[in-house]
C-alpha positions in Angstrom: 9.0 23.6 -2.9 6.4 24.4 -0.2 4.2 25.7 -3.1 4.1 22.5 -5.2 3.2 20.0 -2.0 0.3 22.7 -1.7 -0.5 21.8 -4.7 -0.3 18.0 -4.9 -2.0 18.0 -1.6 -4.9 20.0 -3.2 -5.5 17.7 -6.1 -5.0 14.6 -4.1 -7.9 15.8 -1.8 -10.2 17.0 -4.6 -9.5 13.2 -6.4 -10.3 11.7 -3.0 -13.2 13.7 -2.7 -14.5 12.7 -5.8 -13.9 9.1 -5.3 -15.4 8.7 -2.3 -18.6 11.0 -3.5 -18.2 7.5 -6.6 -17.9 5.1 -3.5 -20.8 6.6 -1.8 -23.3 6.9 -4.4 -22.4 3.4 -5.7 -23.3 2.0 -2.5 -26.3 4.0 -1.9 -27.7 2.8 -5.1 -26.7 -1.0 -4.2 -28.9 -0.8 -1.2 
């Protein structure tokens, strides 16, 4: 059980990463 929130946790960080690295560059470019 442990193992699988691990897990979740890990790919919800690496999608958040990912969209705020989106969210960044979009706004850098906008400026």
């Amino acid at each position: 059980m442990s193992e699988n929130i691990v897990t979740i946790y890990g790919e919800v960080s690496e999608l958040i990463e990912k969209k705020s690295a989106e969210l960044i560059d979009q706004y850098l470019t906008a400026t």
